[in-house]
VOGU-3710 file (C-alpha; in Angstrom, 3 decimals, decimal comma):
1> xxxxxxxxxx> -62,223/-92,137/27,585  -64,363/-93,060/29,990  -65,186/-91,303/33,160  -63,111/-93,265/35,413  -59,890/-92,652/34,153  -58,167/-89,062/32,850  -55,932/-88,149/30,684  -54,697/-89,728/27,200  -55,719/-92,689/25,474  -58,284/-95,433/27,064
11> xxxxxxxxxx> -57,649/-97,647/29,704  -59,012/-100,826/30,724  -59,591/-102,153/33,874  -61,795/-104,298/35,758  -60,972/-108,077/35,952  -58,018/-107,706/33,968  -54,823/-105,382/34,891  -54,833/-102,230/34,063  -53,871/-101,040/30,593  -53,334/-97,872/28,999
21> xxxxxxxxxx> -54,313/-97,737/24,816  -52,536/-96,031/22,333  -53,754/-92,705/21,012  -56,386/-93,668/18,140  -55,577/-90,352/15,922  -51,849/-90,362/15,471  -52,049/-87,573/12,924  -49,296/-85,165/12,783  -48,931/-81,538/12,208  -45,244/-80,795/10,775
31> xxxxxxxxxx> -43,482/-77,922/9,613  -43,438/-79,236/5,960  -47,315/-80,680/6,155  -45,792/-84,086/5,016  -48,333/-86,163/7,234  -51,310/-83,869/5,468  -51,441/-81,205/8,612  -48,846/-78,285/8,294  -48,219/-76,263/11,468  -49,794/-73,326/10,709
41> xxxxxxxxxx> -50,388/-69,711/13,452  -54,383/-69,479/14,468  -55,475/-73,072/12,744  -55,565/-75,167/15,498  -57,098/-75,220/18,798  -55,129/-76,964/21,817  -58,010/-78,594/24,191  -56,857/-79,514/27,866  -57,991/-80,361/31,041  -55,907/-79,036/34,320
51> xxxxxxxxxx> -56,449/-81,835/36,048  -54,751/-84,150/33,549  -50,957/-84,977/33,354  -51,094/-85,728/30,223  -52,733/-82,828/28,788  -50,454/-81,028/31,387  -47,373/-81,762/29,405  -48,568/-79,554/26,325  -49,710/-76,517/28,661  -46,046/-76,170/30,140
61> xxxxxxxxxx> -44,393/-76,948/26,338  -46,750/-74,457/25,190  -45,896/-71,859/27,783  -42,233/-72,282/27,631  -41,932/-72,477/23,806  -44,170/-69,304/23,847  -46,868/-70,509/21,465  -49,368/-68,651/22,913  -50,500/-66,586/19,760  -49,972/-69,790/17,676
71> xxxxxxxxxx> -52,000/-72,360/19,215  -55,180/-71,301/20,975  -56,149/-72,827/24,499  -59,563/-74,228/25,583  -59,633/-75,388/29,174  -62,372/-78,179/29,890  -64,353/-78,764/33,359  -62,668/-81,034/35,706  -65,345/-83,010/35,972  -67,226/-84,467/32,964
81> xxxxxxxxxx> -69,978/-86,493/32,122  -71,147/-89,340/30,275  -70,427/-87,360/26,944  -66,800/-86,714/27,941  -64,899/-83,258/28,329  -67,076/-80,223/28,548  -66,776/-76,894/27,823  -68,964/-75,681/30,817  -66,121/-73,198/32,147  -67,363/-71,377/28,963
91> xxxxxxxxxx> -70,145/-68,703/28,707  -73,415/-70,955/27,665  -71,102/-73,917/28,030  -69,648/-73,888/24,822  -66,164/-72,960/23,489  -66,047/-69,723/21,720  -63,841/-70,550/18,958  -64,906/-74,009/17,941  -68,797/-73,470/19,132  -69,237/-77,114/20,752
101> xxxxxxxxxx> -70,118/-77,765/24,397  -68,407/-81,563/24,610  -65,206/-82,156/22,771  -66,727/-85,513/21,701  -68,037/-83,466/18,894  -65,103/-82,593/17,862  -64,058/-86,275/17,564  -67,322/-87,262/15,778  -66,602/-85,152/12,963  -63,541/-86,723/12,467
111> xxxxxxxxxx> -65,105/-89,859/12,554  -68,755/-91,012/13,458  -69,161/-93,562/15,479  -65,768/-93,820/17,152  -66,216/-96,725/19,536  -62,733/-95,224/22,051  -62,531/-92,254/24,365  -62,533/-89,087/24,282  -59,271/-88,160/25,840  -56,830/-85,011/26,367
121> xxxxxxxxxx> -54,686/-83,051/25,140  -56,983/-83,359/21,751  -55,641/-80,640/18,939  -58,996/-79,911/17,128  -58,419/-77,660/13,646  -60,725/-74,743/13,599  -61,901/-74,050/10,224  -63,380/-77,982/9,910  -64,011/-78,165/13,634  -62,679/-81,650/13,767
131> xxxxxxxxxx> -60,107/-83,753/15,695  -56,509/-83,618/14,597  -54,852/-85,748/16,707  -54,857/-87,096/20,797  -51,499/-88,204/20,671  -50,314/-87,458/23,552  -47,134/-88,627/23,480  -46,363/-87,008/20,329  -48,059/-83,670/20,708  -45,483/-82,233/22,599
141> xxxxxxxxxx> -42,511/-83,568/20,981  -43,511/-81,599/17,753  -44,943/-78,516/19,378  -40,981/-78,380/20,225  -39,344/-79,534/16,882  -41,937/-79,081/14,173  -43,125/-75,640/15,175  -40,444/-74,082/15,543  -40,799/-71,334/13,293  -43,293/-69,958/15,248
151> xxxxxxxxxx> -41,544/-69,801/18,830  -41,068/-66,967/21,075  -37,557/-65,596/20,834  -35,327/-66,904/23,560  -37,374/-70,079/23,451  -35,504/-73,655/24,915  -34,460/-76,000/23,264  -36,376/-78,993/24,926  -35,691/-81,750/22,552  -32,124/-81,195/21,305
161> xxxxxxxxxx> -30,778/-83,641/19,243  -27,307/-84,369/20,645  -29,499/-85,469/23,530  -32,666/-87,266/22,372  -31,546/-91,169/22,810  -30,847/-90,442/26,165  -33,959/-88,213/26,655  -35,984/-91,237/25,014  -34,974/-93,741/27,121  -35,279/-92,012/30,238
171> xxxxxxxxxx> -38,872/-90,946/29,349  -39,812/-94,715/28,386  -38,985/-95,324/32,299  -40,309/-92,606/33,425  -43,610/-93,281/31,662  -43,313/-97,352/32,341  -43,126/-97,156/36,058  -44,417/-93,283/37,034  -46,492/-91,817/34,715  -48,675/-95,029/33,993
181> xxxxxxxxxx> -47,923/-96,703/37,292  -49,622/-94,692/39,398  -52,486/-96,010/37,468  -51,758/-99,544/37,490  -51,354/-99,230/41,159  -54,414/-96,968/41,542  -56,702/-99,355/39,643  -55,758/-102,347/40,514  -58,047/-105,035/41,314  -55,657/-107,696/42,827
191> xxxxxxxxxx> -53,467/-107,610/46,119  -50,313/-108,702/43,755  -51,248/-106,875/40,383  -51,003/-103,708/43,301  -48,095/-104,659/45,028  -46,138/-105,003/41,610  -47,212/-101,491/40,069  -46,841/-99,813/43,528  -43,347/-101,685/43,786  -42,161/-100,431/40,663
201> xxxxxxxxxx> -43,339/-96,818/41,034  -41,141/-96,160/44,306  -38,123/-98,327/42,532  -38,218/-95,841/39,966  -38,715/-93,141/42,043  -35,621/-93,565/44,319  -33,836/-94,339/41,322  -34,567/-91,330/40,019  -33,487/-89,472/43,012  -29,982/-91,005/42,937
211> xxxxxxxxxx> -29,904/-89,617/39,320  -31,233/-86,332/40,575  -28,606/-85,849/43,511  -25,561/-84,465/41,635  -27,244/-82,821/38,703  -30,112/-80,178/38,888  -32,439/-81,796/35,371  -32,514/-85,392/34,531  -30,515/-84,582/31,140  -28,251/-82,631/30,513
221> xxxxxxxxxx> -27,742/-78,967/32,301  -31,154/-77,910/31,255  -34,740/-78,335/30,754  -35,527/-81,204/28,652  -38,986/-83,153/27,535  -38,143/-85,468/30,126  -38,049/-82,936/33,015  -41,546/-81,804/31,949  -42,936/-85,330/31,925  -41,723/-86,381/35,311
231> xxxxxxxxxx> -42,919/-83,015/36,668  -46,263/-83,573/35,867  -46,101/-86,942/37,940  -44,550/-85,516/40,552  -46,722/-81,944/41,196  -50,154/-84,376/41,435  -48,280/-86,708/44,062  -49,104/-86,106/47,361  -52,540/-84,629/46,693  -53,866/-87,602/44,496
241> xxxxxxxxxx> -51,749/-90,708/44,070  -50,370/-90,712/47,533  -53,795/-91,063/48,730  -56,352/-92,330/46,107  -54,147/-94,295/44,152  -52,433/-95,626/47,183  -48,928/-95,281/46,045  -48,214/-94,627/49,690  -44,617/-95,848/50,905  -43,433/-92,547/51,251
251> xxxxxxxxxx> -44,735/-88,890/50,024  -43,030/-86,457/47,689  -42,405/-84,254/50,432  -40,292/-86,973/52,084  -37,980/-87,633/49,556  -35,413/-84,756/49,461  -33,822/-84,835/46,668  -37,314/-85,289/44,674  -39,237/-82,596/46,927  -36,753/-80,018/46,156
261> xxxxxxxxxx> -36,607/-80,997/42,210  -40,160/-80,725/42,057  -40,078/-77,097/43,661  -37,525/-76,186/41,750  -39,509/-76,745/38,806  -42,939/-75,600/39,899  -41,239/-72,434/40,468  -39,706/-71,599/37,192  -41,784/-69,879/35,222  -44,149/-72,217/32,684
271> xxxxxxxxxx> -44,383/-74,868/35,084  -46,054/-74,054/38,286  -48,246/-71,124/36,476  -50,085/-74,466/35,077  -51,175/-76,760/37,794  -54,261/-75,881/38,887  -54,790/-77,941/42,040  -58,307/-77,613/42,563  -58,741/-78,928/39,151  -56,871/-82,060/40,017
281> xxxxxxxxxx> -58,049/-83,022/43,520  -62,202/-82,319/41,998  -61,267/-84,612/39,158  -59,661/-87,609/40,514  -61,790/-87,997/43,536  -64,830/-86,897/41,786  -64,491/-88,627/38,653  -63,185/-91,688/39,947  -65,868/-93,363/41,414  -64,764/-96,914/41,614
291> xxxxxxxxxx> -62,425/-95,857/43,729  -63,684/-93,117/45,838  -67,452/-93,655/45,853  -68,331/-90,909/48,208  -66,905/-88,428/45,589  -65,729/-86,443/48,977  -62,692/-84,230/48,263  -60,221/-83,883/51,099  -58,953/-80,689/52,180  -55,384/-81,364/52,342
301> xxxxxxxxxx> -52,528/-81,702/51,866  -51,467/-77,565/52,169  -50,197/-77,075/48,767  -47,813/-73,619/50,210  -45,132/-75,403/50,357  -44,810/-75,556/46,623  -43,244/-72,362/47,234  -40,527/-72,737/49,558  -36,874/-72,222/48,644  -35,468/-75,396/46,642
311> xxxxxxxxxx> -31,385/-74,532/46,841  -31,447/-76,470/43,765  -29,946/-73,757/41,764  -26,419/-74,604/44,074  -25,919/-77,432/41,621  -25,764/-75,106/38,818  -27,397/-75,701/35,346  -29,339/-73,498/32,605  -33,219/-73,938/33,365  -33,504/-72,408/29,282
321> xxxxxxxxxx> -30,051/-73,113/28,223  -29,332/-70,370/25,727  -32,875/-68,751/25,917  -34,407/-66,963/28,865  -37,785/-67,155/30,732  -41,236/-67,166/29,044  -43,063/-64,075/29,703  -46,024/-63,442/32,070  -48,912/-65,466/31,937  -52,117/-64,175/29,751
331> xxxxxxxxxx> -54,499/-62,956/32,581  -56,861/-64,983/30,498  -55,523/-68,059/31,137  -53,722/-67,487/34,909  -54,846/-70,104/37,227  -57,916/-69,009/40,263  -56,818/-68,367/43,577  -58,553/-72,005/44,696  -56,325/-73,523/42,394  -52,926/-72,061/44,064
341> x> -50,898/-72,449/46,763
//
């Protein structure tokens, strides 16, 4: 991945519109080991970056699902350099499980000379030290179906199956027209190739809303895969997209029916105890050169209001359905004071 663009997969970008790659290392880890990985407590190392959504989808799986003792966590700089991800948050900038200090070494010795990115979430196995898979859409779909055995008690369902053509198809337009197209608006090169992705995230958005203004999750009466991929949209809004990416018609904090699903979310616990907002704003405006070439971080926009009441709870629903709340976050992995509201 290169160092203008976060998150999964490649992108490219320049002349041509923007377009996001698929993940090159689609390999799976499964309860039964039938695609050659089997999920396994302590063999695999979860590498993420705070200030990507993409990566941010498997911290708040992992923290809800309670794989915390399962699946280790290694938490990369915001802000990389030419040989990707590092591990510079680290003592002598290097992870102290797997021992490297760029996660491009990671994907080397899965396969030399890789001529793509270097992108997060990346699960990396432990004992050989090399790359498992950067499938980000997948990753999180079988940390909640294929690794089951090794959830907390009380742990949501967030897939269920009753549910999952409905949860599939909103996700493919939630990822279509939010998730990616804040990118195809923010890199745009072309008035029109701008207006369209721009156009299309705020369709989506308000059509959202109207889904969103009788019923508290977007399926179902709880807490589904789909509610944690449109969060992770949403809670990097107004401080990054609204702005740098210029997806500007209106800000989250306008829209009340969105503004007040988004709190509602950041406040339950495994959501909120995630986003690490310094993270984010240092990465995008930092990292993005092409588009911000000062590399100047603004101050705003207050982030405290992440915190105020929601009233979303009035429309009733289940946040965990059956289950209950994950516990408190490890103090080794609770998010700095710069990083909260």
């Amino acid at each position: 991945m290169s160092r203008e663009e976060p998150g999964a997969g490649n992108s490219a970008y320049g002349r041509k519109a923007f377009k996001r790659s698929r993940a090159h290392f689609t390999d799976r880890i499964t309860a039964d080991g039938r695609d050659g990985r089997r999920v396994e407590a302590g063999r695999y190392r979860l590498v993420v970056s705070r200030a990507c959504p993409w990566a941010s989808r498997s911290l708040v799986s992992r923290r809800l699902l309670g794989l915390e003792d399962a699946l280790s966590l290694a938490v990369v700089d915001p802000i990389q350099d030419d040989r990707s991800w590092r591990f510079t948050l680290d003592p002598d900038g290097r992870d102290p499980v797997l021992g490297i200090r760029y996660l491009s070494e990671a994907y080397d010795r899965r396969e030399t000379g890789y001529p793509g990115g270097v992108s997060v979430p990346a699960i990396v196995d432990v004992r050989s030290g090399q790359l498992v898979t950067n499938d980000y859409q997948q990753i999180t779909l079988d940390l909640a179906t294929e690794w089951t055995a090794l959830h907390r008690d009380g742990a949501p369902d967030l897939y269920p199956k009753e549910r999952r053509d409905e949860i599939d198809q909103v996700m493919a337009d939630v990822f279509d027209d939010v998730n990616n197209g804040v990118y195809r608006a923010g890199f745009a090169t072309g008035q029109e190739e701008y207006e369209a992705a721009c156009t299309d995230v705020f369709r989506r958005l308000e059509l959202l809303a109207g889904r969103l203004e009788g019923q508290r999750y977007l399926v179902g009466d709880t807490i589904t895969e789909a509610d944690i991929r449109l969060f992770t949209t949403l809670v990097r809004f107004d401080a990054v997209y609204h702005g740098h990416f210029k997806c500007n018609r209106w800000k989250l904090t306008e829209n009340r029916v969105l503004w007040a699903y988004a709190r509602d979310l950041y406040q339950t616990p495994g959501f909120g105890d995630t986003v690490d907002f310094d993270h984010i704003k240092r990465h995008y405006y930092q990292v993005h050169t092409g588009i911000n070439p000062s590399g100047i971080v603004p101050l705003g926009p207050d982030p405290s209001g992440w915190l105020t009441p929601h009233h979303r709870d009035e429309l009733g629903g289940r946040p965990f359905g059956d289950g209950t709340p994950p516990g408190p976050v490890r103090p080794q992995e609770e998010i700095p004071a710069a990083g909260r509201p």
